[in-house]
GUDO-57161 format. One record per residue (C-alpha): residue number from 1; residue in three letters; x, y, z. Coordinates in pm, 1 decimal. Example, Ala and Ser with C-alpha at 12.3 -4.5 7.8 and 13.67 -1.06 7.14 Angstrom:
// GUDO-57161
  num  residu        xx        yy        zz
    1     ALA    1230.0    -450.0     780.0
    2     SER    1367.0    -106.0     714.0
//
This chain:
// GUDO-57161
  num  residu        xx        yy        zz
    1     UNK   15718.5   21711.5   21761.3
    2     UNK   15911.4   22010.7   21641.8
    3     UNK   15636.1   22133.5   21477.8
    4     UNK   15462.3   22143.2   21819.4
    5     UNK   15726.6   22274.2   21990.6
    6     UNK   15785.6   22595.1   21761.4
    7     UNK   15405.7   22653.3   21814.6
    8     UNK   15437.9   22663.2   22143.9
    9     UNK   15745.0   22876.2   22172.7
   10     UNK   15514.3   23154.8   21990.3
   11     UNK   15706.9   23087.4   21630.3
   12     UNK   15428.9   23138.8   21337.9
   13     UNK   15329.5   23057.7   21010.7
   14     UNK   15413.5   23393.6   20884.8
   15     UNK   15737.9   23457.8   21059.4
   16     UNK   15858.8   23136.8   20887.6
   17     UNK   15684.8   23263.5   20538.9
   18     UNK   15894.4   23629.5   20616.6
   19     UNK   16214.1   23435.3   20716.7
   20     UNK   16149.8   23254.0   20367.9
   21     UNK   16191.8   23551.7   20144.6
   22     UNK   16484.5   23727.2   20382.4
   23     UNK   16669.8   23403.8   20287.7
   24     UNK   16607.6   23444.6   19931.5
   25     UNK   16726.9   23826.5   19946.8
   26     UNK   17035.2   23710.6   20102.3
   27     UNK   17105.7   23385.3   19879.8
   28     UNK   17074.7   23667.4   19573.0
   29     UNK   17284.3   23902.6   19738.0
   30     UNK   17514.2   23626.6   19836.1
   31     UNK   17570.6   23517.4   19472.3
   32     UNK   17579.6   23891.8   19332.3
   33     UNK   17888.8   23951.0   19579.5
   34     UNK   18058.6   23642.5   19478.8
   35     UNK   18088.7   23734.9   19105.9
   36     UNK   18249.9   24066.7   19245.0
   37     UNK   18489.7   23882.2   19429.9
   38     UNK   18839.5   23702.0   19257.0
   39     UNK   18893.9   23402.6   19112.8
   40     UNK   19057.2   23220.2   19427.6
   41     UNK   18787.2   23316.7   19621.3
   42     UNK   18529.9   23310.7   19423.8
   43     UNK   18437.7   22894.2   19476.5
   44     UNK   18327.2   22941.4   19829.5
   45     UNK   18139.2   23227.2   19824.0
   46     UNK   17937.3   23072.8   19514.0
   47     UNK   17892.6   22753.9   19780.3
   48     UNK   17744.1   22980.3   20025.0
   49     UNK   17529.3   23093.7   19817.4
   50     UNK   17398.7   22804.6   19707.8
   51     UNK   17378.2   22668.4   20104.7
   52     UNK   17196.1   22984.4   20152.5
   53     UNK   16943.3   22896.1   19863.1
   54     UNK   16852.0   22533.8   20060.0
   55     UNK   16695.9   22735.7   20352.3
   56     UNK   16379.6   22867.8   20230.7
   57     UNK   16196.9   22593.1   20099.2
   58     UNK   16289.4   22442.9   20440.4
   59     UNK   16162.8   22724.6   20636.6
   60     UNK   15878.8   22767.1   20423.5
   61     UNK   15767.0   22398.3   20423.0
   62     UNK   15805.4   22405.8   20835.7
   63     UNK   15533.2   22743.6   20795.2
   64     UNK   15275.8   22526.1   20621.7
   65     UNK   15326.2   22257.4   20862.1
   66     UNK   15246.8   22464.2   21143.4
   67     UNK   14903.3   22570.9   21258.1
   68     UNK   14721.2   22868.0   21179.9
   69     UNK   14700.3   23100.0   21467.0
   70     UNK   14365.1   23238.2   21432.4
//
């Protein structure tokens, strides 16, 4: 159903794939900042990191799910 419905809202395969790796760049970047950053702070910016890191096996699972558009 969702699947469907982000095929027919024009989302595809390879935006999903693209979104995949900009979530990686910003996980990394995410986790590079937070060893820059001090002690007090530094638990919850290593935690947004890591919820950062859960998003692109989701988004790139949800690619291969949908359609190819040729």
């Amino acid at each position: 159903m969702v699947v469907r419905l982000l095929h027919r809202v024009g989302v595809r395969r390879t935006h999903l794939h693209l979104s995949s790796l900009g979530a990686i760049v910003l996980c990394v970047s995410l986790w590079v900042r937070a060893k820059t950053v001090d002690q007090e702070q530094r638990g919850n910016a290593e935690r947004r990191a890591l919820f950062v890191g859960l998003w692109p096996p989701t988004m790139w699972l949800i690619g291969e799910s949908l359609p190819d558009s040729e």
